[in-house]
N, C-alpha and C positions, 0 to 999 in steps of 0.2 A: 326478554325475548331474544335469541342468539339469530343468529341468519347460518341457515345450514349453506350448501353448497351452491353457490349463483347458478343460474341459467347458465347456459354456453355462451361463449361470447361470437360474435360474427369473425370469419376470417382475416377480414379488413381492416375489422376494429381492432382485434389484436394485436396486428403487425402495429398498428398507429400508435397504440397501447404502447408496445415496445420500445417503438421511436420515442415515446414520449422517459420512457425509462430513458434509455440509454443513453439520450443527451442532459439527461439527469446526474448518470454514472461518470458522464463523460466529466462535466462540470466539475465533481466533486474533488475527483483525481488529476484533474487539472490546477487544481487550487491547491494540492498537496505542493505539486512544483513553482509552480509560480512565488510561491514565498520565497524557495532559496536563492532564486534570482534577483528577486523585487529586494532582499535581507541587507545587500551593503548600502542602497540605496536611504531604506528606514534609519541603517546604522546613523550613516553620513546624516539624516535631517535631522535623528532624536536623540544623538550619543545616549544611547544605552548604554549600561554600567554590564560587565560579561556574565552575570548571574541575567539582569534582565533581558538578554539576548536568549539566552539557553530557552527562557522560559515561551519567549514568541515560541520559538522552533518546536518547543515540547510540549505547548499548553493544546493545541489541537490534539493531537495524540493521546495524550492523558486523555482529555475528556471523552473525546472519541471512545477507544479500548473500555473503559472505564463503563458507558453507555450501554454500550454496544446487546448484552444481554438483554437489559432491562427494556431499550424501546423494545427492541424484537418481539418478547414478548408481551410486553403490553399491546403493540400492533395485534399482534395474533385476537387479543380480547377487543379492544377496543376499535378494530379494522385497520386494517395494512393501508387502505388509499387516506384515508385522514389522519394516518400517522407520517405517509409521504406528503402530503398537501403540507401539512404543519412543517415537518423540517423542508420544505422550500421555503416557505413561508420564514423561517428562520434563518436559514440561510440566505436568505433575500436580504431579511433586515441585519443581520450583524455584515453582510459585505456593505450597507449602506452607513452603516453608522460607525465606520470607518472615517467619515470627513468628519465626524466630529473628536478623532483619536487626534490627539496632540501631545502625548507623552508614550512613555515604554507602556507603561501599567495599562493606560488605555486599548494599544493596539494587541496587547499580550488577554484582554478582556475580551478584544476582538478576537483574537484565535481560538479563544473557549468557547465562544458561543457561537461560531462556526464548526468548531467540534461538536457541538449537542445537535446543531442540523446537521452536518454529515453523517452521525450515528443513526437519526431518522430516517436517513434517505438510503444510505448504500445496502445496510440488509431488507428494508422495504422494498427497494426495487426488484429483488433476488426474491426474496415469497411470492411477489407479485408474480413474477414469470414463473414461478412454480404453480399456482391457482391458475392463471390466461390461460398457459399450454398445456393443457391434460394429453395431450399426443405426444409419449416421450421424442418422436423422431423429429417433431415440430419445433419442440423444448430443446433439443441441442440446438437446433438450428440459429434457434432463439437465443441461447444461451453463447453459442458461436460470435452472433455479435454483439453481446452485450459486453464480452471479454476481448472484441475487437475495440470498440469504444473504449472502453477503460484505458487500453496499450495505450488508443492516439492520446485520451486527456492525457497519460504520462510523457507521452512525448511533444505535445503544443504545447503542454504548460509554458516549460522554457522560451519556446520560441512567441508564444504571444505576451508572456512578459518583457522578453527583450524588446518586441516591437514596440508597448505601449511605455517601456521606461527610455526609451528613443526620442517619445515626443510628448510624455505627458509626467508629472510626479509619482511616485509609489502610490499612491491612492488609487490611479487607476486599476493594478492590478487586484483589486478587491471587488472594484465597482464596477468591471468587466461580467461581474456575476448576474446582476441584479436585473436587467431585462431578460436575461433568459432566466431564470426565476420564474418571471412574471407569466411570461410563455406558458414553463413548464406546468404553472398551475390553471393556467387558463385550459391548455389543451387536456391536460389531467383529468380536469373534472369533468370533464365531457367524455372522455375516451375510455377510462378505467374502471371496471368494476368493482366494487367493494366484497371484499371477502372477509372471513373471520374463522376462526375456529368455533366448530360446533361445542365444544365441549369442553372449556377450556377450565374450569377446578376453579379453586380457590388458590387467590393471590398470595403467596408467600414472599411477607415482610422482609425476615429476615435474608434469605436469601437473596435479594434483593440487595442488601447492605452488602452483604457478603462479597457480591461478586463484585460491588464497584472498590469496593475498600480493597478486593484481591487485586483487582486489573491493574485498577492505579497502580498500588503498591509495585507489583510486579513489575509493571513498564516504566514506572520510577527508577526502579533497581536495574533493571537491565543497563537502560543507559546511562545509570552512574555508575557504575561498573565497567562500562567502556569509557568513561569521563577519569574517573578517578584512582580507576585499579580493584582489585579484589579485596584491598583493604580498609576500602571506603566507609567509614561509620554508618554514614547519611543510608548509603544500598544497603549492608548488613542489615540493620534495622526493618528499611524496608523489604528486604528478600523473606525474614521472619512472618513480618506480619503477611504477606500475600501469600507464604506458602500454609500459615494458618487458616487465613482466611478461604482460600481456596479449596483447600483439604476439605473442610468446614462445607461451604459449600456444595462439593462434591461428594461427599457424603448425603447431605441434605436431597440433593435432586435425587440419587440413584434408590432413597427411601422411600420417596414420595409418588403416587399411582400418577400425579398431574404436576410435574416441576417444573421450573422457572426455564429451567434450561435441559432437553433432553438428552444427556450423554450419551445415554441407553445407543443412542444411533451410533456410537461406534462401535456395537456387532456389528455392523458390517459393516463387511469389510470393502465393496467398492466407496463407503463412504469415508472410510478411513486411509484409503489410499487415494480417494481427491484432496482430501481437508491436506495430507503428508505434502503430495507433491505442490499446490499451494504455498505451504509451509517454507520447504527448501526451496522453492523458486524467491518466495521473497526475500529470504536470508540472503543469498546470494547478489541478488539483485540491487536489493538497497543500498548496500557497504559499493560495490563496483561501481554502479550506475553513479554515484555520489562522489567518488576518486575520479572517476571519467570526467566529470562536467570541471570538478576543479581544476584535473590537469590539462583541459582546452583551453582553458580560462586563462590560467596564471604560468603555465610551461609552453605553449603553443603561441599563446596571446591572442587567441580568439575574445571578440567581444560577445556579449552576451548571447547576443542574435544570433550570430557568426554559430555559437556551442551550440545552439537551440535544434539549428537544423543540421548542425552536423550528428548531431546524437537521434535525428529522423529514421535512419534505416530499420533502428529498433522495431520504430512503430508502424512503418510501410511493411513490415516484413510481416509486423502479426497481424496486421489488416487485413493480409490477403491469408494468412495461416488459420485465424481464430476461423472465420465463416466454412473453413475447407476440412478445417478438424472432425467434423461429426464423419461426414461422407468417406474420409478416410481410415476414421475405424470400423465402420461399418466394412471396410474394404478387409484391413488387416490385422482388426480387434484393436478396442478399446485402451487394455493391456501394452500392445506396442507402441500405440500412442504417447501413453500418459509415461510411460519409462523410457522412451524415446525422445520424447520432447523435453527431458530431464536430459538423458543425457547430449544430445542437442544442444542443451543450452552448458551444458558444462565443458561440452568441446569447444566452445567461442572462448571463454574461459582458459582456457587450456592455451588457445592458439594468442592469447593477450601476452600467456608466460613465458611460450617458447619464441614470440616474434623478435626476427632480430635488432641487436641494441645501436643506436638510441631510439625507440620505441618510437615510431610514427605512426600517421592518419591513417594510412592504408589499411595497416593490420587489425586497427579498429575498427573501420568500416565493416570489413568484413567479419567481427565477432559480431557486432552491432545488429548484423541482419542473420549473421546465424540463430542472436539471444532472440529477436523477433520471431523466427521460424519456431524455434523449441519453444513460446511462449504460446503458440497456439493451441501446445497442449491444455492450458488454464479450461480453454473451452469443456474439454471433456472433464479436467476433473470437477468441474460446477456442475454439469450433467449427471457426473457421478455422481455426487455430495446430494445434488437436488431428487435424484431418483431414487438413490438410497434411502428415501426420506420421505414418510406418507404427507399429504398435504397438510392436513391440521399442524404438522410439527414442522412447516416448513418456514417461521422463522428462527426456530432452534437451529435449525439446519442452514440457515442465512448466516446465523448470529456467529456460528461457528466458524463457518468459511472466513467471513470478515475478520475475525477474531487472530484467526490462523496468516493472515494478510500482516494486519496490525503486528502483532508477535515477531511475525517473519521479520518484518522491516526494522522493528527497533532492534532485534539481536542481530541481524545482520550489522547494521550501521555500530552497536556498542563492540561484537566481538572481532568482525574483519575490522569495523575501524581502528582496534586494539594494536590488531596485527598491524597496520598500515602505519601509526603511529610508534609504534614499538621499532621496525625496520626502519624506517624515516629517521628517527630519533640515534638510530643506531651507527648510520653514517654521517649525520651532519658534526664535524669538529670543527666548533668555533668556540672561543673562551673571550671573546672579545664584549663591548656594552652591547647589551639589549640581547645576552645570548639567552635567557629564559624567552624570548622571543620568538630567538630565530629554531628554538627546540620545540616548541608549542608549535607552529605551524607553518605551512610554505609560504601560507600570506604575510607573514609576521617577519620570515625571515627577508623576505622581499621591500617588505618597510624599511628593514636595520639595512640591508645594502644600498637600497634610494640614498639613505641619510647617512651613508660612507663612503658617498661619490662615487670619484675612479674608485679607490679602496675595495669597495663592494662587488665589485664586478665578480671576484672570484666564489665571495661568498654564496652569491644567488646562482654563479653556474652549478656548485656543489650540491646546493639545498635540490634547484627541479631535479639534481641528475637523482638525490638520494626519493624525492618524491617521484620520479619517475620508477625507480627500482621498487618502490615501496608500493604501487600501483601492481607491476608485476607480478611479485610477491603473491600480495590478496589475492590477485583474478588465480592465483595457481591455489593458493588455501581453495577459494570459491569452487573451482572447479574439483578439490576434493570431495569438499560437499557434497555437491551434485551427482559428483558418482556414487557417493554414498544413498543420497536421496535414490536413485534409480533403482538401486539394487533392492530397498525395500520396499519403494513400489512396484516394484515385478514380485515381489515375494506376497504381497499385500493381495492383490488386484486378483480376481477369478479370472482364468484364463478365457473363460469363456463369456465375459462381462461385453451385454451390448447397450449402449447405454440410449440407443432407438427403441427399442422392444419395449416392453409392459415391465413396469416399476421392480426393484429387487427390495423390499425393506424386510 
């Protein structure tokens, strides 16, 4: 027996509903940052060996990506609210079973089954608000702060890590999770209505296999290819098998009347020009945002906390952006928004490369809050993606947007990091011990100067000046991007796209 389309839900309930999402959202993407801070702290307790480091950092994201299709659609058959309950529920217990991590393997066990709740939760929370708001003007609205919520998780991560690695062990920053968890499922089950697809087909297996074998593979490959170069055996291998397996399955769903994952929705085209802008917002985002925190860190000498909130404006900026973005396409189309908020954020970008040299705080700042303001666009393209998209399909249409996030972030972080590493690498002249050190990174060269006394002083000014250049550098690649991104979401996007009015699929 399927459950067609719920009753409406009350006004009240809805919004509460929301709340309840969005500090769900919030959590999750919060916990994405909070590792790279809590990361030297685990190092220093667990010495980890550099393969088992990579894997803390990478084993969330694998599983994540990897997931990401299969819960979606399983939620769609089995219900969206007890596919979110569950990854709380998971996500509860892998931040808790954190106190009993006491090697690399362990906490790296932890990151993966933190990743299989986060794959539960972040495209659930997205279908959800596509079933609560049947009013598209309600649903940006809605949609508005859900993508506010997300900016602040990315930007308290840092800062409530710093705070709790100030006065408590790395452990906290895991088990910061778990009473709000607790919350989330409390108030959940009482606020949320259960939806399902009416009509969801027969389960396909193989597809199923397909997309986790492609995902992995694929976000395996990417960033060992930013690790290791294009000649990497380990990526080649894997770039093979994901571009098989994906092909594979991409054929399989566009066969199928009821597939796993509906691609079919990129006919349209406002759905294809949220998932793009998405796309390039994260590329750029992840590789800068990630050089930014380092170079506060180790070239400025901000402590952690100190970076946390100086890297705030991002997030103040899209707080007040994300809720304002509906009302203001409704103003000057949707269109101007979503290629505005692109390039927006690629003039911040931009103002990083021309700021004059030695690069300071100031010029930051003020990219900082410009990449917040252009981030507000997110709001409309989820509006987009989610409208473009009848409801029964609308964890396909979750699955993807997350999908397009995930993606973004590791290609960002493998190919600007490439660039940043490549430049970096290209000024630092030292032939001295511990120089495969001081060529691998600014931390490492910062080690071999400590431990060369007076001697060092020259070394480490050379290393921040060339990671400061190397910073530069990217945010101007980045803001290539970005330009590039805009110009195809204007090319994308119907001129006339309102993403308040009655559904486009």
């Amino acid at each position: 027996m399927t459950i067609t389309t719920p009753p409406p839900v009350s006004s009240r309930r809805r919004w509460a509903g929301l709340a309840v999402l969005s500090a769900s959202v919030l959590l999750v993407v919060m916990d994405m940052t909070v590792l790279n801070v809590a990361l030297p702290a685990i190092s220093a307790d667990l010495r980890p060996e550099s393969i088992e480091l990579l894997w803390m950092v990478d084993a969330y994201a694998l599983v994540l990506s990897g997931l990401l299709v299969t819960v979606s659609a399983l939620g769609d058959r089995w219900g969206r609210k007890r596919m979110l309950m569950t990854g709380f529920a998971v996500f509860g217990a892998a931040s808790l079973a954190v106190l009993a991590a006491g090697s690399p393997l362990e906490v790296i066990a932890v990151r993966a089954l933190l990743g299989v709740g986060g794959a539960m939760i972040m495209p659930s929370t997205l279908s959800m608000i596509r079933n609560l708001f049947t009013d598209p003007r309600e649903r940006a609205k809605a949609l508005g702060v859900w993508s506010a919520m997300a900016a602040v998780g990315a930007a308290l991560g840092p800062v409530v890590a710093g705070v709790l690695l100030e006065h408590f062990s790395w452990h906290a920053a895991f088990l910061v999770n778990v009473p709000v968890m607790v919350l989330a499922i409390a108030f959940g089950l009482f606020l949320l209505p259960e939806t399902r697809n009416p009509a969801p087909g027969r389960w396909d297996a193989l597809a199923t296999l397909l997309s986790m074998a492609g995902m992995v593979t694929l976000v395996y490959a990417i960033k060992n290819f930013g690790k290791y170069g294009l000649t990497s055996p380990g990526a080649l291998v894997a770039a093979v098998v994901a571009v098989v397996a994906l092909g594979w399955f991409a054929v399989r769903c566009l066969r199928r009347p009821d597939p796993l994952l509906e691609l079919r929705l990129f006919r349209s085209p406002p759905f294809s020009a949220g998932v793009m802008t998405a796309l390039v917002t994260s590329i750029a985002m992840a590789a800068v945002l990630l050089l930014l925190a380092q170079w506060m860190q180790l070239v400025q000498g901000y402590g952690p906390l100190e970076t946390g909130i100086r890297l705030l404006p991002a997030a103040l900026a899209a707080v007040v952006a994300s809720p304002l973005a509906p009302s203001l396409a409704a103003r000057v189309g949707a269109r101007t928004v979503l290629a505005g908020g692109l390039a927006l954020t690629g003039l911040a970008f931009l103002l990083l490369c021309v700021a004059p040299s030695p690069l300071g705080y100031w010029p930051v700042a003020v990219a900082l809050t410009l990449i917040g303001l252009g981030n507000g666009s997110l709001a409309i393209a989820s509006a987009a993606i989610m409208s473009g998209s009848p409801a029964a399909k609308s964890g396909s249409a979750a699955a993807i947007e997350e999908t397009s996030y995930e993606l973004g972030g590791a290609l960002g972080v493998a190919v600007l990091g490439s660039v940043a590493a490549a430049a970096y690498r290209g000024e630092v002249a030292y032939a001295g011990p511990g120089a495969d050190a001081v060529r691998e990174s600014l931390g490492g060269a910062l080690d071999v100067a400590r431990e060369l006394g007076t001697a060092g002083g020259r070394l480490a000014e050379q290393a921040t000046a060339a990671f400061t250049d190397s910073l530069v550098l990217t945010s101007g690649v980045a803001a290539l991007v970005l330009a590039l991104g805009t110009v195809a979401v204007w090319w994308l996007t119907p001129r006339d796209l309102d993403v308040s009015s009655a559904d486009h699929h």
